[in-house]
N, C-alpha and C positions, 0 to 999 in steps of 0.2 A: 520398323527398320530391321530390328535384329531376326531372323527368320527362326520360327520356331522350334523348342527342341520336345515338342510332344502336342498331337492333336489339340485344343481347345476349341470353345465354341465362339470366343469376340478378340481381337487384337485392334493393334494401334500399326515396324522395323526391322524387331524385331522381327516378326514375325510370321497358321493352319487352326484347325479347331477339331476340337470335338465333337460337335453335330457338324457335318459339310452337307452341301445341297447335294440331292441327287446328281448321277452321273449326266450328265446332256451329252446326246448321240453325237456323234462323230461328224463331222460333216468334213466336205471337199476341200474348203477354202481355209481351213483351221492349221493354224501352224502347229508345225512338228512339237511335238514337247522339249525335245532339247534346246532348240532355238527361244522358246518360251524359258525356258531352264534358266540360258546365258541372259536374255534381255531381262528375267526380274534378277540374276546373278549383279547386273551393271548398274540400275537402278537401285541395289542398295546399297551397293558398294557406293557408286558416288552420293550419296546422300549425305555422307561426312564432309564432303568437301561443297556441297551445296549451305551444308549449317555456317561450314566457314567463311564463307564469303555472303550469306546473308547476317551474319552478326557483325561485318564491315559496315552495314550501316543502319540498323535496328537492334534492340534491344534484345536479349537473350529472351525471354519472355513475349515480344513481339515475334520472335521467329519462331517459338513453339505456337503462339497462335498460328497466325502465319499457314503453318504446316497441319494442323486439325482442322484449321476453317475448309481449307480447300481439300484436305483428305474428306471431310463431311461433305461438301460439296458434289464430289466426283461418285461416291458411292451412294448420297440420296440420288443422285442421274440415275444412277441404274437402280435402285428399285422404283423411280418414278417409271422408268421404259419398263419395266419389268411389270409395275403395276401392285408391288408388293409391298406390305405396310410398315410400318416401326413397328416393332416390340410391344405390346399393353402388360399394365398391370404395374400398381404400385411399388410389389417389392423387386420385379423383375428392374426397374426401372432405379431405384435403391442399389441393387448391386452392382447395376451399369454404373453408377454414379462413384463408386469405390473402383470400380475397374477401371475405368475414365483415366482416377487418380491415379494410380501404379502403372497402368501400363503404357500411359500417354503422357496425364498431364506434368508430372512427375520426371522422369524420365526422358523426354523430349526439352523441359528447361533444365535438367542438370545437362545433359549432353551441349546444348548452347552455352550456357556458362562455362563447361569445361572445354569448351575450341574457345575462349578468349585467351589461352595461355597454354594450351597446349595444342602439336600439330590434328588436322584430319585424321594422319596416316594414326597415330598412338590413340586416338577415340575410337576408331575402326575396329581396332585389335582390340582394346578393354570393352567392347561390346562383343567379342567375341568370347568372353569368358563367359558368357553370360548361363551355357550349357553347363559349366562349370558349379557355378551357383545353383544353377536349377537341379543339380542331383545332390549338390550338400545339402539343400533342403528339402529335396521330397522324400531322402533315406528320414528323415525327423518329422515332415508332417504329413507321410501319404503311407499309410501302409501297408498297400501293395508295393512298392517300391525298396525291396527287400537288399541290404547292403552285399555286396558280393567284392572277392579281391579284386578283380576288374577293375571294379565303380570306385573302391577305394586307391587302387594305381591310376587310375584316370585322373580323379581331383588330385593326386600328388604330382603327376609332370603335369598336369596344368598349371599348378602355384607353380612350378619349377619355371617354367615357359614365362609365368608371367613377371617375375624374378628376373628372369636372362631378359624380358622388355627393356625391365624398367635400369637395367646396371646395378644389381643389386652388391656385386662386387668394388663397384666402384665410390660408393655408397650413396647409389642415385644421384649422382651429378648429373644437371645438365637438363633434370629432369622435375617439373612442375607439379610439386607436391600436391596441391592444392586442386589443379583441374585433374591429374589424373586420379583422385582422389573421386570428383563428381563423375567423373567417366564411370566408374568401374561400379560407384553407387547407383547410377542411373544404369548399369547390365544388372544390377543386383535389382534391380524394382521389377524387371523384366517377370523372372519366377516366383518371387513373392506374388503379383499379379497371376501368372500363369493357376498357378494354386489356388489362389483365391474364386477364379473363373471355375476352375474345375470342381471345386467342391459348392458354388453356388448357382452356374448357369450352366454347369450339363446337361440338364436335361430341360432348358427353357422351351417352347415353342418357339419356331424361326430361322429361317437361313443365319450362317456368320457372317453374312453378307447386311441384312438388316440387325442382327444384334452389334457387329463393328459400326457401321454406319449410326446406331442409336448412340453407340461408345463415343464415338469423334466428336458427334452432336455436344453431347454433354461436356466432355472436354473440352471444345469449342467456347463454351459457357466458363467454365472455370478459370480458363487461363483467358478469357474476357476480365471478369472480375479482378482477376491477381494484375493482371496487367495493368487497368485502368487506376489500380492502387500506387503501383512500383514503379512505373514507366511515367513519363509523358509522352504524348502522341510525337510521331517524326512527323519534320517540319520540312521533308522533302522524298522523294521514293526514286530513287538512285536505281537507272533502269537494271543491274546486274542486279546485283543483293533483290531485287523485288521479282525479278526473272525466277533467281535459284529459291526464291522461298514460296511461290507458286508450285515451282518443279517440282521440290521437297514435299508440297502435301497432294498436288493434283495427283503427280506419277510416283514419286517414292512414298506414299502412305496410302493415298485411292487407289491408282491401276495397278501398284505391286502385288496389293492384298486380294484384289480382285485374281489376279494371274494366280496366286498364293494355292486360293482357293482350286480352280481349275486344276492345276498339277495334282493337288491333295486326290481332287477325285479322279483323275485320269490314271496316275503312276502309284497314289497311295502318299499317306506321310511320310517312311523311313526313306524314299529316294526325296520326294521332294523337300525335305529339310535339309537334305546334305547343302542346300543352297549355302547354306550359314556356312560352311568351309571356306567358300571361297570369296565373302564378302567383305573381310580383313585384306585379303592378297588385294582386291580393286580396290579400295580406300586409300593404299600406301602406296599403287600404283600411281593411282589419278593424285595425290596429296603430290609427291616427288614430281612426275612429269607434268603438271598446270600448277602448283603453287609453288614448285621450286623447294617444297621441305627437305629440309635433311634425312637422312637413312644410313644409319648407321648399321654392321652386320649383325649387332646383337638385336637390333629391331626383328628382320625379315625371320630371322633363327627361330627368336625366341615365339615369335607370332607362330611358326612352326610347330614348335613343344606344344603351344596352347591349345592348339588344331587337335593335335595328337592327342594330347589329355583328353580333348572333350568327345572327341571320336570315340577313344576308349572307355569312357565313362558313359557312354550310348547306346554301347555293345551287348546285345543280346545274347544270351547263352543259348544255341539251339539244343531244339529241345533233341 
């Protein structure tokens, strides 16, 4: 869901990769990139308000299944028309299994648990920090990743930004300790996963097409298991909530990442990450206008700062 803030080779929302497939020629009938741009821009934007109205009537743990099974789904289609295999090899398959964990399975159940009590619009924005986290941590575990004043004024108006979210003047009233707590946990799994990827499957053999599609698989499995523990099975499939949690993995986790990928190789990473800008501003768009959430102005501001923060914590120094 959260759209990535540095190549990798397998995602889950977030998120481009570190190995991408070669370019494929251009053809006639191929939509423009920016149009591509906006419809994976809208697709993950609403994907907050799909979690929400799928947790109206399945289990938070049902709706991250839910959302892997048919992400898994959608991207074995295409390497079965493609004709191209899963991933081999035991360890390669080992660290699919920990990635699974961080950057899906993890992650896609805190974000459900945290919209039972807090709106779409404020899980949108706390996954937008998630650039944020990703450079407090790779200055500590990546070091090529070398701290500059930039990177350290970017993390500081991002916590400022995310501060002006939450009312910190006010002293957070009004405001769901508890889920926006898993929200912001679940953008923090995000780069801890990112990392993870990077220092063990950059240089796998394989499209990030079949190394995510192996990812889903497995998480697929996991939150099988977690489920079948925590949950009992629904005892009825309420056609909306069953609609948006189809939607949520066919098109917000299969065709996004697929699209993800195409942009990566057509315009490069640095333009097609900017998608993450603007997947807060549609989350509290669609949250306000079909769910009727509240919006208050320290919301849209502070989602603002956070933009900004993370923008500038992205910023490349030319050389």
């Amino acid at each position: 869901m959260s759209a990535p803030t540095a190549p990798r080779p397998s995602l889950s929302q977030t998120p481009a990769a570190n190995r991408v497939a070669p370019a494929a020629p251009a053809t006639a009938g191929r939509l423009d990139w920016r149009l591509r741009f906006a419809i994976l821009s809208v697709i993950w934007g609403f994907s907050f308000l799909l979690i929400k109205v799928g947790t109206e009537a399945y289990a938070p743990f049902q709706v991250a299944l839910g959302r892997v099974f048919f992400g898994a789904l959608a991207l074995l289609t295409v390497l079965l028309i493609r004709r191209e295999p899963l991933p081999r090899g035991r360890r390669t398959w080992a660290h699919l299994t920990v990635a699974a964990l961080l950057l899906n399975t993890a992650p896609f159940s805190l974000f459900a648990y945290a919209e039972l009590s807090i709106p779409s619009s404020l899980a949108g924005i706390c996954n937008a920090t998630s650039p944020l986290w990703g450079m407090a941590l790779s200055l500590v575990a990546l070091s090529e990743d070398r701290p500059t004043r930039r990177r350290f004024a970017g993390l500081g108006l991002g916590f400022l930004g995310v501060l002006t979210v939450l009312g910190a003047w006010q002293g957070f009233s009004g405001i769901d300790a508890k889920g926006t707590a898993l929200a912001l946990l679940a953008a923090l799994c995000y780069p801890i996963g990112w990392i993870y990827v990077r220092r063990t499957l950059a240089s796998t053999p394989g499209s990030p097409v079949a190394l995510t599609g192996a990812q889903l698989l497995v998480s697929t499995l996991q939150l099988a298991a977690v489920s079948a523990l925590f949950t009992t099975a629904p005892s009825s499939f309420p056609l909306w909530p069953t609609l948006s949690v189809i939607a949520l993995g066919a098109l917000g986790t299969g065709l996004a990442l697929q699209m993800q990928y195409g942009l990566v190789t057509e315009i490069g990473p640095t333009t097609a990450q900017m998608v993450t800008y603007f997947i807060p501003v549609i989350a509290t768009t669609a949250g306000v206008l079909l769910l009727d959430e509240q919006l208050h102005w320290n919301t849209p501001v502070g989602a603002a700062v956070v933009l900004a923060g993370a923008a500038l914590s992205q910023a490349r120094r030319r050389q």
